[in-house]
N, C-alpha and C positions, 0 to 999 in steps of 0.2 A: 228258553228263548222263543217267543215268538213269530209266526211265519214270516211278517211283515220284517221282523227285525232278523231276520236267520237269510231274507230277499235282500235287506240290504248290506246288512255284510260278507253276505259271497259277492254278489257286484262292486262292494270296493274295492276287494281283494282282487277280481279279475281285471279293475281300471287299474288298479295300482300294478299290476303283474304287466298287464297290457305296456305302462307307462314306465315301465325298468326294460321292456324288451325293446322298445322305442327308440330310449335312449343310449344302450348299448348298440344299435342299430346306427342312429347317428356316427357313435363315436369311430362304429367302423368304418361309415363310408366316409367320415373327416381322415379318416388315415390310407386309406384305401385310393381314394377318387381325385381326380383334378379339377376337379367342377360341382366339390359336394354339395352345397345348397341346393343346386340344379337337381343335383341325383336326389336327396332328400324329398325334393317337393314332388318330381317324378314319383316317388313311392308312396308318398301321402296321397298324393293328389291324379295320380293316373288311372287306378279304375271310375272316374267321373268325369276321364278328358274325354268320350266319343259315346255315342250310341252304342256306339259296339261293346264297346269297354265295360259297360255298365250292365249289358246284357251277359256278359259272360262272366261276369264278377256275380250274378246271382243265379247263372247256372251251377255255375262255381256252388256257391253256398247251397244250394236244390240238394246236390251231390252229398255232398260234407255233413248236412242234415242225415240222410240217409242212412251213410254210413255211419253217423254217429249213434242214429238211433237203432240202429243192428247192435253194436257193442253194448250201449248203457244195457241194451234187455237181458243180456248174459252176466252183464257186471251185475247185477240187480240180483240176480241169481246165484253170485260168487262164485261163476263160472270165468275162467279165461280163454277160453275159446278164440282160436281169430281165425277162425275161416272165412270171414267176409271177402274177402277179394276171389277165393274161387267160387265162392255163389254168386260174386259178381259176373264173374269170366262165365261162365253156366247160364245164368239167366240171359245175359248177352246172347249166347251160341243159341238157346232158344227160341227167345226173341227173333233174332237173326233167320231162323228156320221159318217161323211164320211167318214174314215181312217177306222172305224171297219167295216164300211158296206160290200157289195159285190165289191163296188168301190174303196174300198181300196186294192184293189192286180191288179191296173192298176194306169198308172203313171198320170192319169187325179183327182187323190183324192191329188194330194201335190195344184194343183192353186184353183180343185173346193172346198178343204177344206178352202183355202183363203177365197176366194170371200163369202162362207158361215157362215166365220166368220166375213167380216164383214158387210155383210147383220145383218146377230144379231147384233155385237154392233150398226150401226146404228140406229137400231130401240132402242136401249137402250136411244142412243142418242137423237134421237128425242123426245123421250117421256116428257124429263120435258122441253127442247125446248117449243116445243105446248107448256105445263103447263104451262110456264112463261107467254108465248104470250100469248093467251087466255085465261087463266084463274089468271093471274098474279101470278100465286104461285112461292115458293122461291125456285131457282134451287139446291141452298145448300141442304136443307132439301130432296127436289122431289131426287136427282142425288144419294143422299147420303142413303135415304131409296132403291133405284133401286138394290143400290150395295148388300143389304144385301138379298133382293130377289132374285138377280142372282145368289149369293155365296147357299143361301139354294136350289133353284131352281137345281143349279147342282151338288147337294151333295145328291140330291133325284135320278137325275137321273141316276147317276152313282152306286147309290148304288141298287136303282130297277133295272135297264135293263143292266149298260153297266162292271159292277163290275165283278171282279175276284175270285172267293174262295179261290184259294191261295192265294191272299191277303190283305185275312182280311177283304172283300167289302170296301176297301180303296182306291182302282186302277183297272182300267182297264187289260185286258191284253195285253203285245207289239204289237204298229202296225207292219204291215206289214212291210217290209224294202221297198216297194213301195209308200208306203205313209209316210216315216220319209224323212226329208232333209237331203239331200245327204254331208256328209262332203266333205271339202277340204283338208283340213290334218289328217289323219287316227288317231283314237282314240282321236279325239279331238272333242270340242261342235263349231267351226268354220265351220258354215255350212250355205245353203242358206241362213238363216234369215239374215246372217249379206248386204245381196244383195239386201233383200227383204226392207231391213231398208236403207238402202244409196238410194233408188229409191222413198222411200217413202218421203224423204228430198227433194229430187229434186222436187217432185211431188206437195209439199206443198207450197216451194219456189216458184215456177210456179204459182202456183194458188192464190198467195197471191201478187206478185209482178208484175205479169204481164196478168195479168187477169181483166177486168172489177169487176167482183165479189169481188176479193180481194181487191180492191182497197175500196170498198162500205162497205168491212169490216173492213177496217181496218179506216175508215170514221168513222162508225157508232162505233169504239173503242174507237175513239180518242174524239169526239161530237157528243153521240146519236142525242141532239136536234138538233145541225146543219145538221147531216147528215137526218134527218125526212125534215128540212125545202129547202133543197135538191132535193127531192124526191126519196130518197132512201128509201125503204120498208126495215125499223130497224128489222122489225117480221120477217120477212123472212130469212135475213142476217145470224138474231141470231140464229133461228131456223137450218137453212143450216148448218152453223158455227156446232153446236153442234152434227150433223149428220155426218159431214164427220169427228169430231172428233171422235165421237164413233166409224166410221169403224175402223179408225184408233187403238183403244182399243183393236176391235176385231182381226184385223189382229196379235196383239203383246199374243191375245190370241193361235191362229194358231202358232205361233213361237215357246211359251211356250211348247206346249203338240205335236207338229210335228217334233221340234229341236230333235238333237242326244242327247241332254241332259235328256230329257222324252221319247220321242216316245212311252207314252202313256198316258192316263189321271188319275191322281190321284188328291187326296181330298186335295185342299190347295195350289194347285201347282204355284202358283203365289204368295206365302210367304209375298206379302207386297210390292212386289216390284213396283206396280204399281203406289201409292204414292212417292216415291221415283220421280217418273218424275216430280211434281211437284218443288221444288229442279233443278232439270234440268231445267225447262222452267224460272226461276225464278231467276238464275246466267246467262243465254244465254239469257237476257233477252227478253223472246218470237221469236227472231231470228231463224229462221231455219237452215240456215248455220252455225250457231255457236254451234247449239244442238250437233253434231254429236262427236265435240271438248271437249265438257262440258263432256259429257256423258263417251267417253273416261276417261280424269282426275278423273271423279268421279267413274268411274267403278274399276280404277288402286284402289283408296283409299280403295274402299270398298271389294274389294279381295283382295287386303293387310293385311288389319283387321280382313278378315275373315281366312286368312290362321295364320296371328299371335293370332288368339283363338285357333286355332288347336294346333300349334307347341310350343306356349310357354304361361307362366302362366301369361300373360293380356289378359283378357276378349275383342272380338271383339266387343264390347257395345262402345267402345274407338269412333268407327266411326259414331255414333252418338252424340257424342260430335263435332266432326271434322263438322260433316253438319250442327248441329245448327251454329259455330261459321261462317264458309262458309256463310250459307242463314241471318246471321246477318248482315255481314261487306258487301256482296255485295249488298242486301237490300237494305242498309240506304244508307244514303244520304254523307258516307265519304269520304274524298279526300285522295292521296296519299300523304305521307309525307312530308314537303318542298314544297309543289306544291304552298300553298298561297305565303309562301317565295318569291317563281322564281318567280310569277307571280307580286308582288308589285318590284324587282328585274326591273324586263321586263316594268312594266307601267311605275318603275321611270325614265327610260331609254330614255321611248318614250317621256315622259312629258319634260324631259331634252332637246329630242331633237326638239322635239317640237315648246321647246321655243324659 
């Protein structure tokens, strides 16, 4: 199959996926709601009712890109690592350190809070890396305890050193407006991250497609064995692999708690969402180019949901429905409808003409 045609049949597959979650989506909120057309149009049509809405609908997706593109790089590596949310919680706390410091009332705390954070996630990353390599341990279990050590690690230190009295030792208090990212449209959360995250695409794009290294990785994805009898160093690859994924964690951490959405660090501030990429990596299948698209549609659904939990009586739990059926039908192994049809269509044609 050609690229062209291997582009448009995963994009049917994801409108058709897209368009069965939709509609089991309807069906619940006709069973559900008193006013469902009302709620329906709310979920379609609410992240494009305000300024605001719209702005946070594509912080939203900033986010979701990030995280998604932290997993495809491991998946790529047939690695299952999810440490992403504690490199997210890590580079946040970083982050967080230089924005309150003395360096946060100069404009050099918005890149070195970056780079800082993803200095920590990397090191997050690398950690069950090495443990796989060398010590064979299971990255599931190693990545999966890391996350719950990060999350308490910076719920200590925010509540001893960088905490608020007003409140509640729950939050920091506002950075500087030197150190939060600078919006583009006023009172909205459209702010560098969303620059920071289209460069990080490219950046992964790059490094995977036209790169030596990428290529050794994406070798060692496809046939560890072959790629060892290669002579490609698989430890390394994987280990790398899971290191620039975690910066990548930490940088969506620096977004989290630097965006005009926080601009400062409180307890929790990453609500989950960092799973959520998996999901993204997983419809774009591992694709960098197609993350930024996915992330998009999926960001629209899920501040849909969450603005028709606000405004009307169906619970936004709704969009969790929407992603299991989503991560079901693009998952497996289905065709679009008629497709075997055309296709015995099409061979009888050729066999005809064949003859």
């Amino acid at each position: 199959m050609t690229q062209g045609k291997l582009i448009l049949s995963e994009t049917g597959r994801m409108i058709f996926a897209a368009v069965i979650a939709l509609a089991v989506a309807l069906v619940i909120i006709l069973l559900s709601s008193k006013t469902p057309l009302e709620t329906f149009q709310t979920f379609l049509t609410g992240p494009l009712s305000s300024k605001r809405t719209v702005g946070t609908w594509i912080d939203d997706a900033s986010k979701l890109a990030l995280a998604g593109l932290a997993f495809s790089l491991v998946f790529q590596a047939r690695q299952f690592a999810l440490g992403v949310q504690g490199q997210v919680y890590i580079g946040g706390l970083l982050a967080s350190t230089i924005a309150l410091s003395p360096l946060g009332l100069s404009w050099i705390s918005i890149p070195l809070g970056a780079i800082a954070a993803m200095l920590g996630g990397a090191l997050l990353g690398f950690i069950p890396g090495y443990a796989k390599a060398k010590l064979n341990a299971n990255e599931i279990v190693s990545s999966l305890m890391l996350n719950y050590i990060a999350y308490d690690f910076t719920a200590m230190m925010l509540r001893l050193y960088l905490a608020s009295p007003k409140s509640g030792l729950t939050a920091s208090d506002p950075f500087p407006p030197t150190a939060v990212y600078p919006a583009f449209i006023a009172r909205t959360r459209m702010d560098l991250g969303l620059v920071l995250a289209l460069v990080t695409v490219v950046v992964v794009w790059f490094l995977l497609y036209r790169t030596a290294w990428g290529l050794k990785l994406r070798l060692t994805g496809h046939n560890a064995r072959f790629a060892a009898y290669s002579g490609i160093r698989s430890n390394f690859i994987m280990v790398s692999a899971m290191t620039v994924s975690g910066a990548i964690g930490g940088l969506l951490g620096a977004l989290f708690v630097q965006g005009t959405g926080f601009a400062k660090l409180a307890a929790g501030f990453e609500a989950g969402l960092s799973f959520e990429g998996i999901l993204i990596a997983i419809v774009a299948r591992n694709r960098p180019l197609a993350i930024p698209f996915v992330a998009l549609g999926y960001g629209y659904l899920r501040q849909g949901a969450a603005l028709m939990g606000y405004r009307t009586d169906v619970p936004a739990e709704v969009i969790g429905i929407v992603q299991g059926i989503v991560i079901l039908l693009v998952a497996s192994s289905f065709t679009l409808p008629g497709r075997a049809l055309l296709n015995r269509i099409m061979g009888g044609r050729s066999a005809a003409e064949a003859s």
